[in-house]
N, C-alpha and C positions, 0 to 999 in steps of 0.2 A: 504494500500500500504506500502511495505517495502522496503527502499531501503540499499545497501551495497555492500561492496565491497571486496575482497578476501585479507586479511592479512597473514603474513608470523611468523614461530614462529620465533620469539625473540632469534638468537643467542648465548648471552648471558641473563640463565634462572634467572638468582637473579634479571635481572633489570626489571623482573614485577612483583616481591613478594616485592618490595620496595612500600613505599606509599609515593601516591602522595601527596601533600600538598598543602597549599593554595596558598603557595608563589614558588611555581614550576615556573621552567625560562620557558618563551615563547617556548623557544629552545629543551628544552626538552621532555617538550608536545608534541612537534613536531614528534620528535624523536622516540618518545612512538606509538604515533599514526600509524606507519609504522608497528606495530608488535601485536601480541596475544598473550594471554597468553592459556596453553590447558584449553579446552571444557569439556573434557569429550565424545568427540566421536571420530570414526572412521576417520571424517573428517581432524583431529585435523591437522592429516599426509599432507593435503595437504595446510593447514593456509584456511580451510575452516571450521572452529571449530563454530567461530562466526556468520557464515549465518547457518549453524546446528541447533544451539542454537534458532538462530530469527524464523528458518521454525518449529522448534516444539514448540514452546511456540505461537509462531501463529497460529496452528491448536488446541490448548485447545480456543481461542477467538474468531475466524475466523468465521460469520456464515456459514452455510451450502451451500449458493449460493454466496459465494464471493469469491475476487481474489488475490493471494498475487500476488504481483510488485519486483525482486529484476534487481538491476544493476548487472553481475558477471565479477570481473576479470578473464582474460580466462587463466594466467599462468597454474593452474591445469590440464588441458584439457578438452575440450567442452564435451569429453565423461562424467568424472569425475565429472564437474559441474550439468549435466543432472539427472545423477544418484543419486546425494543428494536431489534429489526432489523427483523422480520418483519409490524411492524404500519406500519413506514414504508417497506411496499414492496417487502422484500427477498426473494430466496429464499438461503437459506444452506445451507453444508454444515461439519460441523465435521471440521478437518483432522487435528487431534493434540487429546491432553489425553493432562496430568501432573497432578502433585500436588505443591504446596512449601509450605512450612512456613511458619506463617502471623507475620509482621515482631513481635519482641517487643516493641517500640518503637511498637507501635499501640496503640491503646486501642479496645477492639469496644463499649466500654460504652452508645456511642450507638446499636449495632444490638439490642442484647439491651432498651433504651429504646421502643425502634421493637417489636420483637415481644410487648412488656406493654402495645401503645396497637395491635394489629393483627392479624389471624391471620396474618399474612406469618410466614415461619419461614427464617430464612438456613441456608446449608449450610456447614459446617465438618465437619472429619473427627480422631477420635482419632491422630496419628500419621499417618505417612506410608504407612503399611500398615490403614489403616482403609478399609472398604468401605461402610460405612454411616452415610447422614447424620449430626452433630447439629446444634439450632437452636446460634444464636449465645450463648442463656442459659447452656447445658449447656457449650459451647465456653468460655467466661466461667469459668465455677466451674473445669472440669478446669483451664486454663491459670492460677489464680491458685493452684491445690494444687500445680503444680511439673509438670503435663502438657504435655505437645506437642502444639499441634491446627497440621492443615494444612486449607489447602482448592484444591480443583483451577483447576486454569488452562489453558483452552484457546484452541484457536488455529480461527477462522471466517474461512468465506472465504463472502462477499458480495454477490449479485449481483441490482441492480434488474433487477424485472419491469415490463414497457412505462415504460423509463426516461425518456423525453422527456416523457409526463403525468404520470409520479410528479413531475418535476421543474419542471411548473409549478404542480402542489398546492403543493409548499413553498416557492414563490418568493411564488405569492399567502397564505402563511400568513405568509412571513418580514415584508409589507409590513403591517406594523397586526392579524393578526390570530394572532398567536405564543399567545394565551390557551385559544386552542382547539386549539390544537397536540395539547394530551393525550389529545382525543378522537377523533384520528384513528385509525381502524383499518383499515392494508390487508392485514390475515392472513388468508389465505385457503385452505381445505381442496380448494378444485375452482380449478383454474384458469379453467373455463368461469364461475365468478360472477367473476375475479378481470377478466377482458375485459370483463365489462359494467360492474364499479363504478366500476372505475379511469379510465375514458374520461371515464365520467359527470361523476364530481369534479373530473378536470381539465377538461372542458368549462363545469362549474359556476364553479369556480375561476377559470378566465378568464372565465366573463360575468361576473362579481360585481365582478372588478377593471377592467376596461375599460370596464362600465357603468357611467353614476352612477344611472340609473333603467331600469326594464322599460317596452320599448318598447309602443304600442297594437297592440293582437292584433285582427282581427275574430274576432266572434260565431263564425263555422262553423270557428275554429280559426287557429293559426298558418300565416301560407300557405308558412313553411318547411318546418312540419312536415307540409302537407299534399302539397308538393312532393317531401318523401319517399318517405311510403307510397306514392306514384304510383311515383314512381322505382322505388322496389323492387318494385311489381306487373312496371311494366315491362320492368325488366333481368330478374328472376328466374323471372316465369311469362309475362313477353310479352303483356303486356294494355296496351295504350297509351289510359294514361289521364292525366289533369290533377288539378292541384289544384281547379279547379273541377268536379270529379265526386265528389269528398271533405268530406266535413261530420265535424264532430271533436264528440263526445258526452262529456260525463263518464264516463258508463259505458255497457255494453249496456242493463242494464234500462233509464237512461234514456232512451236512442235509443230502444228498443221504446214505453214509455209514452208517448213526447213523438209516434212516428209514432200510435199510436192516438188520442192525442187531437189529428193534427192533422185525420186523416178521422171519426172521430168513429161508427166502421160501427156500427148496432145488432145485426148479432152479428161474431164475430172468435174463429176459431178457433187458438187456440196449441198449440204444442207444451208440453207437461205440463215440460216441464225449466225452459221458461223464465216461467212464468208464479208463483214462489214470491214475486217482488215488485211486483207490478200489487196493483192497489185492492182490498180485500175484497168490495166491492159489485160490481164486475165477475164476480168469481169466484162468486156466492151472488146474484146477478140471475136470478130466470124468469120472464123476458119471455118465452121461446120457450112458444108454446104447443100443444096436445097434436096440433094439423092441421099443426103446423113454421112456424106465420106466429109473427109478430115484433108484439107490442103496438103501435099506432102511439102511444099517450100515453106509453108507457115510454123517456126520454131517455137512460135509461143503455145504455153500450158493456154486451155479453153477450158473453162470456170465455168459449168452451167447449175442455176442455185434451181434447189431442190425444197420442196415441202419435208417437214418431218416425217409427217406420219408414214409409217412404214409404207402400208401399201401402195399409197401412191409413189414413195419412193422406190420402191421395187418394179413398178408398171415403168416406172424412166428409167431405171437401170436396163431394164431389158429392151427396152427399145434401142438406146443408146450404145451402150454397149461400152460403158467409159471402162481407161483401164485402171483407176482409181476412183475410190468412194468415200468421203468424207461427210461422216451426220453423226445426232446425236438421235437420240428416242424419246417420243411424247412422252411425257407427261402418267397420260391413260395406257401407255406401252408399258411403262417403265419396270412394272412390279413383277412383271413375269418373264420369262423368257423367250415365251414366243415370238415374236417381235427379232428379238436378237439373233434365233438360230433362222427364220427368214434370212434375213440381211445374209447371214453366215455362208447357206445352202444358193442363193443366187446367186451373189460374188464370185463365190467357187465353180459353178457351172458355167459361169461367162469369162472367169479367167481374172477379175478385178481383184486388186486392192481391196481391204477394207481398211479405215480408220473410225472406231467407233469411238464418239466422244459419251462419257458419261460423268462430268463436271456435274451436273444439275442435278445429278441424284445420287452424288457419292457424300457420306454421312460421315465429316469426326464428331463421333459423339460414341460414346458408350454404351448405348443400345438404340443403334443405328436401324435403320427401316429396312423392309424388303429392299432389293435388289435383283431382279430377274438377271442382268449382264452377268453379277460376280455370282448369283445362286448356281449358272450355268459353267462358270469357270471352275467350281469347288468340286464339279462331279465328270466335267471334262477339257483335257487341254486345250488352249486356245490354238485356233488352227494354224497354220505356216502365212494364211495370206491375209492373215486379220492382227492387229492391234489394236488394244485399247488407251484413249489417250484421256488424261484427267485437270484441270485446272483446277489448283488449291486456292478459291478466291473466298469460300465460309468460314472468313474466323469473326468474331466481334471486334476485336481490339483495332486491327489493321484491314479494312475492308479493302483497299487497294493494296495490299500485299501480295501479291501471286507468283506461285513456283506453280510447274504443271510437270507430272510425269509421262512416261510413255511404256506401256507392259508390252513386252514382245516374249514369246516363248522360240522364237527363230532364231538358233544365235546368230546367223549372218545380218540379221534386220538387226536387231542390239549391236553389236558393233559396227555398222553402216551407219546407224543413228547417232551413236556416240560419237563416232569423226568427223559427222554431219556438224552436231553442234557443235563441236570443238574449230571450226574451221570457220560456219555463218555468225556464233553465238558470242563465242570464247567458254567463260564460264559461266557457271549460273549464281549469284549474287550469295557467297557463303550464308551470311545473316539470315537472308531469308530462309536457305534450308535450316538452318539453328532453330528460327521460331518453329517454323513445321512440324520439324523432329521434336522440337517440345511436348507439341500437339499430340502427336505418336507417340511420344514414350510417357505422357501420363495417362494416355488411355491406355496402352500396355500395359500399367502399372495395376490396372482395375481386375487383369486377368491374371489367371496360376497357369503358368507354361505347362504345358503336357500333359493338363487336363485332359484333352482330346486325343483318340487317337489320331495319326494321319489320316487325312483323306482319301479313299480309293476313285483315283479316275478313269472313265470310260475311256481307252485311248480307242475308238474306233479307226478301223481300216478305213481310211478315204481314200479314194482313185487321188492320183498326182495329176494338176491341170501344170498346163502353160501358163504362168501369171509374165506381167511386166516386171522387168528387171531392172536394177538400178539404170540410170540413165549413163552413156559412152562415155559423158564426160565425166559424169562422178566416179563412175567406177575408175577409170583413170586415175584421176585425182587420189580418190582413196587407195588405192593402191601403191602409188608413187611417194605419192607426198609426207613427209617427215612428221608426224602429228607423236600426239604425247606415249609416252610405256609407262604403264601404269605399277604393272608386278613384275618380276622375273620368276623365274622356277628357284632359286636358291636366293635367301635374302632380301633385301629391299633396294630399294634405289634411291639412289643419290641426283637429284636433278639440277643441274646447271643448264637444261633446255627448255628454259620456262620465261616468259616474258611479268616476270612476278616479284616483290621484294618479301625475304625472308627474314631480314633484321629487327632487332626488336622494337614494338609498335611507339613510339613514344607516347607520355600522360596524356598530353592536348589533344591525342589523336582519340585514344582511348576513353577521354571523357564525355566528348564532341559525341561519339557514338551510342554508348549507352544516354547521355540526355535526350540524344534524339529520339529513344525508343522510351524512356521514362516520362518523358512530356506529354499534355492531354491537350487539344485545343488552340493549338498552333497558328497563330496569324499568317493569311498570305503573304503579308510583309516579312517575315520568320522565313520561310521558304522560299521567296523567290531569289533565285540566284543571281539573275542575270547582272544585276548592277556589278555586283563583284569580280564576273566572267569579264565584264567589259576593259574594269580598269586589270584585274590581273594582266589579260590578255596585251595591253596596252601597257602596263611597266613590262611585262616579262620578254615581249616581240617588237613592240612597236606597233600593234595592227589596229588598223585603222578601221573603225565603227562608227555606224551613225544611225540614222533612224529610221533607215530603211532595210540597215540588216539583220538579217533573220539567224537566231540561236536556238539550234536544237539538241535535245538532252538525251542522253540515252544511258540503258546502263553499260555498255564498255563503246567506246573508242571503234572497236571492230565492227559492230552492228553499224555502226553509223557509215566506216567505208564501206561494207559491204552494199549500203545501198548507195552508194557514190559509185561504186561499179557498175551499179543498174542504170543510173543517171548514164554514164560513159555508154551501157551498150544501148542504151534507148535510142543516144544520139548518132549512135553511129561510131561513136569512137574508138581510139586505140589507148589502151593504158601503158603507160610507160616508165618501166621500173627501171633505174639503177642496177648493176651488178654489183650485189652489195647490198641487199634488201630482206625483211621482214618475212622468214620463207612461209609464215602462215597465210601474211597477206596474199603473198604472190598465187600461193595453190589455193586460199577462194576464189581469187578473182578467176582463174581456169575454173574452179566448179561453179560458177558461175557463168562460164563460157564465154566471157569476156575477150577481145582480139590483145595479147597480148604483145610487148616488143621490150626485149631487154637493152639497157644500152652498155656494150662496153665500158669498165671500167679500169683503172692503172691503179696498181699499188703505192708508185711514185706520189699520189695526190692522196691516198685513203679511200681507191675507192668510191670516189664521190665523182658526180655529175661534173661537168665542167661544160666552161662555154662551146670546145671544140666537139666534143662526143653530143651533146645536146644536138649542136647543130647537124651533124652527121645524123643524127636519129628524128629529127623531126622534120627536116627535108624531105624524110621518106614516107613517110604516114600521113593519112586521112583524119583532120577531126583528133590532135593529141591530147591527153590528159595526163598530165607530168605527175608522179606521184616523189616527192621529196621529204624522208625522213630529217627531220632536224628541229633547231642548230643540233641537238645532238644525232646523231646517227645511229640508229639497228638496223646490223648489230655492233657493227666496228668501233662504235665508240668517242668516233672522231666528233667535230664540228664543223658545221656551215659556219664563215664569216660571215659579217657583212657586208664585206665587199664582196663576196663568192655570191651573196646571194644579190645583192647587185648586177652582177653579170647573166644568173640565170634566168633571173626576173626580165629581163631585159631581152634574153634570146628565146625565151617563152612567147613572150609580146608580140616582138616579132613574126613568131608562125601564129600569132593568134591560139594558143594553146591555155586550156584551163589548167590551173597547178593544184593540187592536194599538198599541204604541207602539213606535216604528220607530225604536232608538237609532244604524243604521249611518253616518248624515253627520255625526254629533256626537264629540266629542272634539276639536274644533281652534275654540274658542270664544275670540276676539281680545280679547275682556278675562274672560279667566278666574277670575280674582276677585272683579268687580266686578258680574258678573251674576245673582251668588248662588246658583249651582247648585240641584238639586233633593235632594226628599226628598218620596221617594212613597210609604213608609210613613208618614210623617208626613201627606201628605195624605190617606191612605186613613184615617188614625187619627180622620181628623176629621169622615168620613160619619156620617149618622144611622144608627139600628137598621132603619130602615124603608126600605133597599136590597131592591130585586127580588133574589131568590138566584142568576137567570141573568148579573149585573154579574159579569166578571170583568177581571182586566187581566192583559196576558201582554205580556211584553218579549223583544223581536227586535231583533238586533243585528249588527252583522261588523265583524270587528278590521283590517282591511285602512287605513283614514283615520288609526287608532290607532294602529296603527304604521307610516305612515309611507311605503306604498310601492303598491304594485297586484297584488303578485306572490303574497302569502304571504294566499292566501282563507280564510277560515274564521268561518260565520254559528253563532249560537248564538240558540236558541228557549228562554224558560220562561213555565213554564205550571204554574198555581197550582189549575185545577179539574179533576179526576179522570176527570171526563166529558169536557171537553172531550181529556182526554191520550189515554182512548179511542181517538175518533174519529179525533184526529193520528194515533194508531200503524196505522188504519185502510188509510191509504196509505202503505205501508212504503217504496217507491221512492227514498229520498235517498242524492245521493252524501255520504259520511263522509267528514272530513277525513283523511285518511292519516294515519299513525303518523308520521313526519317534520313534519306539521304542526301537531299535536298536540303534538310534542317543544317546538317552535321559539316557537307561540303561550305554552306555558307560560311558559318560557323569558322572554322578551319581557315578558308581565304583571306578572310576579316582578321581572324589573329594573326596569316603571314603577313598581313600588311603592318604589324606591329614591331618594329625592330628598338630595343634586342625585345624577345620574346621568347618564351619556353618553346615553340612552335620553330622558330626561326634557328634557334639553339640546337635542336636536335638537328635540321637542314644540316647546318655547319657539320655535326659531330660526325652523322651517318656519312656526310661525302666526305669527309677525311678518312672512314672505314673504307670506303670504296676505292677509294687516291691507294691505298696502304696496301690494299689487297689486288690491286691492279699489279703492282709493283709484285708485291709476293708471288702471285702466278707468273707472271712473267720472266720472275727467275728460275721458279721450281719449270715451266715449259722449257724454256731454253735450255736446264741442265738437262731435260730427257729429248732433246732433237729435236723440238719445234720452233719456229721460226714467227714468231709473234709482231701483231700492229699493236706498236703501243698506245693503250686507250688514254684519252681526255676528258669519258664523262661517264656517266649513266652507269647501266650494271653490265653489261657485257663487255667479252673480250674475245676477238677475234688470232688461229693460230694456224699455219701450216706445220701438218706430220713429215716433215721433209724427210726426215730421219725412217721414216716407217713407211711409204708409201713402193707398192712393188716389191715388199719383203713379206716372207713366206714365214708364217708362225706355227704353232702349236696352240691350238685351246682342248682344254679337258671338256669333254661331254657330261652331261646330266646323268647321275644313275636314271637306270629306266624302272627298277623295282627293287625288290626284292633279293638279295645275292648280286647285283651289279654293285660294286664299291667305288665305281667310278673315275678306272683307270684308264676306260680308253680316251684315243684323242684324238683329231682332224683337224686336217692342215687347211690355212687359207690362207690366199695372198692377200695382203689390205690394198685399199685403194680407197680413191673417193667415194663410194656407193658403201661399201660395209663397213668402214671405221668405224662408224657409230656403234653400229650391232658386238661388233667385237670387242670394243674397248669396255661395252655394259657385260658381256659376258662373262670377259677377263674380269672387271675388277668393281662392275655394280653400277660403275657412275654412267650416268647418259646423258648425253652432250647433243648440239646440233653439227653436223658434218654439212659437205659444201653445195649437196644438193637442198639443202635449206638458207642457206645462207647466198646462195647464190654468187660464189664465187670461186672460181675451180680450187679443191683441194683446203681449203679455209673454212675451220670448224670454229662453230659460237658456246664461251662457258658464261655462265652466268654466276658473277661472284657476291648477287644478294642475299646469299645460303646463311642461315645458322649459322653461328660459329663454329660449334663442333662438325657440322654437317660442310663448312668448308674445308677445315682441317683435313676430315674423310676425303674430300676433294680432291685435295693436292697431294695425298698418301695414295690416292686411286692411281695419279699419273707419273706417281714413282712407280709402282706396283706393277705398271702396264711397259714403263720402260723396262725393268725387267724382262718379264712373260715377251717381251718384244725383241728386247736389242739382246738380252742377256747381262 
């Protein structure tokens, strides 16, 4: 039990920084005891600092089933009083309230101070028999004409809701992060949102504190949280399925648009619900012509929207004869199966695709509703030409929060899908799979594992049809292209081939995060970013904005070119990379079947663009679209000048060529004064009048390197020409950064704009990790035969195997069972194509080699690792000079 009572600040602030003494007068004590000195919180404003103070140091002691006791004075107001419980957790009930007369020996003059700087309005009462509030001003006057004001005082009694999480939120607020204290709100109207958030934050709250960084996720999702949704398929509807039958999407739309484009069908009939954000040119394509054939020169996917209800969508499936099929199921379908194994049995006879969406009827909850889809799934497996795809948009707390799965029981469709999104997507926003799996794992928590026995499913014989196959060029693509490894057969892996930082997250970054998910009630002025994107954008480049240009948000940098690539093949264009470039970027824009043209590049320069190779390359092309990583450079590391970019800018112009300047690897530049930063207004200022009018330049970026961490995504697009903003909005499909993200990136901006700053502080520290360990690898390479560009910024380091290339090794093989000890071994030559493969074999680390890098024989490590995890790094490429050179 705690008892107290509501004190007033101290008028005069020096008389509580004076110490008291032993031989302090009665009188004075007295005196003292009428006033606070501040808290440290929110509360401070209303001299309720010190029952603040008592209710969180009471919840670190308090057990789990017990009650705190306070007396309150009601001066602040019964609402005011309520709310200092109630947002740290509590549920209260008020026990008693009186009314006493308010100590003549006080001075209120600091509250009636406070309601002429506030709308806040304090409650005082005429008399002891007064029923109706005054503010503290009105209290003030009556009491200096000879009146009597009282004010109430009541007695609460206390009691945390899920006490054990409330109580590791404010354990991890007490360590370092007491500032954002004020923004906590756990007041909750429904107790059903009060289960999801409260779990959330204290889950939040312990990874932020026991992490120093966010670990490597793959591409198709967290395998926790894909071990989840398996879990809860299983325990709840009995479908025994794996994380490997789950692929994790940003959202539905883009699971549905990343599966169209990875078969590429020329027609594809959807359900009319879900087709409001696929391409405009799909929707407004007629290729079909008037005998039902399909143009064979027309390359475009043809969109035709479909009614739910099953039968009528099965009467146009058979008519049509599309070779994909995306819907979801009514409503009145829903509950049974029927409906489902239709869909199921058609598809298969005509050879189509299925993609069944069932977002609208999929249940977290605990005793979740029929399901006719997953009743059907528990008793038989889902077939080779069907998938079920889900959008997690039903939580209370976060109604725009959405992750969407995709169940395939095909392993080739699961990892088609996975390299799918890992190439259009990137990753799918950690945090969000965090809260999700919150979701899952306290409704888990509600079952006893192995209750059940397993499920028996029907595997029925089905004849094998002809369905549509990936499309030439993905299959390509995914086959060629250098994308992530997730496991090996022995061990784990060490990754240096990630475009991610590993190092430890700093506080500001840390803080910024969890308040944004702690917050209730957020101003649009709180979340809009743009003002800060403009001036960053404008100290950090020089780029010129105004009011007519257009800033688009998205959650990575990659989503955003990817559809800049759509822009480029809409218009007809050629893209044109560097050698010396981004090898993820390079293999979407081929899965996207974009006309691609490399341009030579020289070591002598870094690899970079120059005005001579420019010109040679864009004298050749139709309609270019220059795409230029910088000032920093991925992967090599180097920098764009400003005068380099002067002269590109300038022989762009000239062919009338749109540029892509790809600002996301920049911001960690190892002599950041000395390099002279840019200004690209000022280079544009100094083109001639006689610019082709198609010259545009549009800046793409993501603040993830900038601050600091891999966890908190969010790409931002601007675009200067009207046509081309067109054409962007053309393909609506982007996942939006969430409002929590949106909070958190302002947030962040605003303190880099603060120098010095704890935000600005870490900058410094982390690029002097990077400066140090540039250095470091490049000696541990050189001593094992490599031939290193010495880097100038960012996290990557580019090396030729000079020493190892066309030399014949020895690798030990995998036992294969039982009795194999794993002595045999097979010989390979290395070369540019299997470095990679071999060097993870040998010794676990995996790197990018030159077919990603795009540059003969020149592999990319990535030195934003752990520490220990780099350490591993540079012991892997002694390890491998061994196994190699001897």
């Amino acid at each position: 039990m705690a008892s107290n009572s509501t004190r007033i600040l101290n008028p005069n602030p020096d008389a509580m920084s004076k110490v008291i003494t032993e031989n302090a007068s009665e009188e004075f004590l007295h005196s003292l005891s009428n006033y606070c000195a501040l808290q440290g919180f929110m509360e401070d404003q209303f001299g309720l600092g010190l029952i603040a103070r008592a209710v969180e140091e009471g919840i670190a002691v308090i057990k789990p089933t017990g009650i705190m006791i306070f007396n309150m004075g009601g001066r602040p107001g019964h609402g005011v009083c309520e709310r200092l419980f109630e947002r740290r957790g509590f549920r209260i009930t008020k026990l008693w309230q009186t009314k006493i007369i308010q100590a003549g020996d006080t001075d209120i003059a600091a509250l009636v101070e406070i309601e002429k700087n506030s709308p806040h309005r304090f409650e005082f009462f005429m008399g002891l028999s007064g029923d109706q509030p005054i503010c503290a001003r009105t209290a003030w006057a009556y009491g200096k004409s000879g009146g009597s004001i009282s004010h109430a005082l009541s007695v609460y009694s206390c009691e945390l809701r899920r006490p054990n999480q409330v109580k590791v939120i404010f354990d991890f607020l007490k360590h370092g992060f007491q500032e954002i204290s004020s923004s906590l709100d756990l007041s909750f109207e429904e107790d059903s949102v009060a289960d999801e958030k409260i779990p959330f934050l204290a889950y939040l709250a312990s990874t932020l504190k026991s992490n120093s960084f966010f670990p490597y996720e793959p591409p198709a999702g967290s395998i926790h949280f894909r071990n989840l949704i398996a879990g809860f398929l299983k325990t709840y509807h009995h479908i025994p399925l794996t994380a490997d039958n789950v692929v994790i999407f940003p959202s539905r739309t883009a699971a549905i648009e990343n599966a169209l484009r990875l078969f590429s069908p020329r027609l594809a009939v959807v359900d009319e619900h879900l087709t409001r954000h696929l391409p405009r040119l799909w929707l407004t394509s007629s290729a079909l012509e008037s005998t039902g054939a399909i143009h064979s020169s027309d390359d475009t996917i043809m969109v035709i929207e479909a009614p739910r209800q099953s039968d009528l969508m099965i009467e146009l499936i058979k008519k049509l004869k599309p070779k994909v099929v995306v819907t979801g199921i009514a409503h009145f379908e829903a509950v049974t199966s029927s409906a489902f194994v239709h869909l199921l049995d058609t598809t298969r006879d005509i050879g189509s695709r299925l993609f069944l969406d069932i977002s609208d009827h999929f249940e977290l909850s605990s005793i979740p509703g029929s399901n006719g889809v997953l009743k059907y799934l528990s008793g038989t497996p889902l077939p080779s030409h069907a998938a079920i795809i889900c959008g997690l948009v039903k939580n209370k707390v976060y109604p725009d929060l959405e992750v969407a799965f995709v169940i395939s029981e095909e392993e080739s469709l699961f990892n088609a899908l996975s390299k799918t999104v890992e190439l259009l997507e990137g990753n799918t926003a950690l945090i969000s799979q965090y809260y999700y799996g919150c979701i899952f794992h306290e409704l888990l928590a509600f079952q006893l594992a192995g209750r059940h026995a397993p499920a028996k499913r029907n595997c029925e014989n089905v004849k094998s049809v002809d369905m549509i196959g990936f499309a030439s060029s993905a299959s390509l693509v995914l086959k060629n292209a250098e994308l992530s490894i997730d496991r090996v057969e022995n061990g784990s892996v060490i990754h240096m081939d990630v475009d991610q930082i590993f190092l430890p997250v700093p506080s500001p970054v840390k803080a910024a995060i969890f308040e944004s998910f702690a917050r209730q009630n957020m101003s649009e002025s709180e979340i809009d970013v743009t003002s800060s994107i403009k001036r960053f954008v404008k100290s950090s480049y020089g780029f010129p904005t105004d009011n007519g240009t257009e800033f688009i948000y998205a959650d990575s940098s990659k989503a955003l070119f990817n559809k800049l690539v759509l822009c480029c093949i809409n218009e007809g264009g050629t893209l044109c990379f560097p050698a010396g470039s981004n090898g993820n970027y390079v293999s979407s824009a081929r899965f996207l079947k974009a006309d691609i043209v490399t341009a030579p590049t020289d070591v002598n320069v870094g690899f970079k663009f120059t005005k001579k190779t420019l010109t040679g390359i864009l004298g050749t092309v139709k309609n270019p679209w220059v795409y230029i990583s910088g000032p920093t450079v991925n992967p090599t590391g180097l920098i764009y000048s400003n005068n380099e970019m002067v002269e590109i800018l300038s022989t762009c112009a000239r062919f009338g060529a749109r540029v892509i300047i790809d600002t996301a690897a920049s911001g960690l530049e190892f002599d950041s004064e000395g390099w002279g930063g840019w200004d690209i207004e000022g280079c544009l200022s100094k083109l001639d009048s006689s610019i082709k009018p198609s010259f545009c330049v549009s800046l793409l970026g993501g603040l993830s390197l900038k601050m600091l961490n891999g966890v908190l995504r969010f790409g931002f697009l601007i675009l200067n020409q009207p046509v081309l903003v067109d054409t962007f909005y053309s393909y609506p499909g982007l996942s939006k950064p969430h409002t929590t993200v949106r909070y958190a990136t302002k947030k962040l901006l605003e303190l880099r704009e603060q120098k010095p700053s704890d935000l600005s502080d870490a900058i410094v520290e982390h690029t002097e990790i990077l400066r140090t360990r540039s250095k470091l690898l490049k000696q541990v390479l050189e001593k094992s035969g490599w031939d290193v560009l010495e880097s100038c910024a960012g996290v990557s380091v580019v090396a030729k195997p000079s020493a190892y290339l066309n030399k014949t090794i020895k690798l030990k093989l995998s036992p294969k069972g039982e009795g194999d000890h794993g002595s045999a071994t097979e010989e390979v030559k290395l070369d540019d194509c299997n470095i990679r493969t071999v060097i993870l074999k040998a010794t676990g680390l995996c790197i990018n080699s030159g077919s990603w890098t795009g540059i003969p024989g020149y592999c990319r490590f990535n030195i934003a690792l752990e520490e220990n995890d780099f350490k591993k790094a540079l012991d892997c490429i002694l390890k491998f000079r061994e196994v190699a050179l001897g």
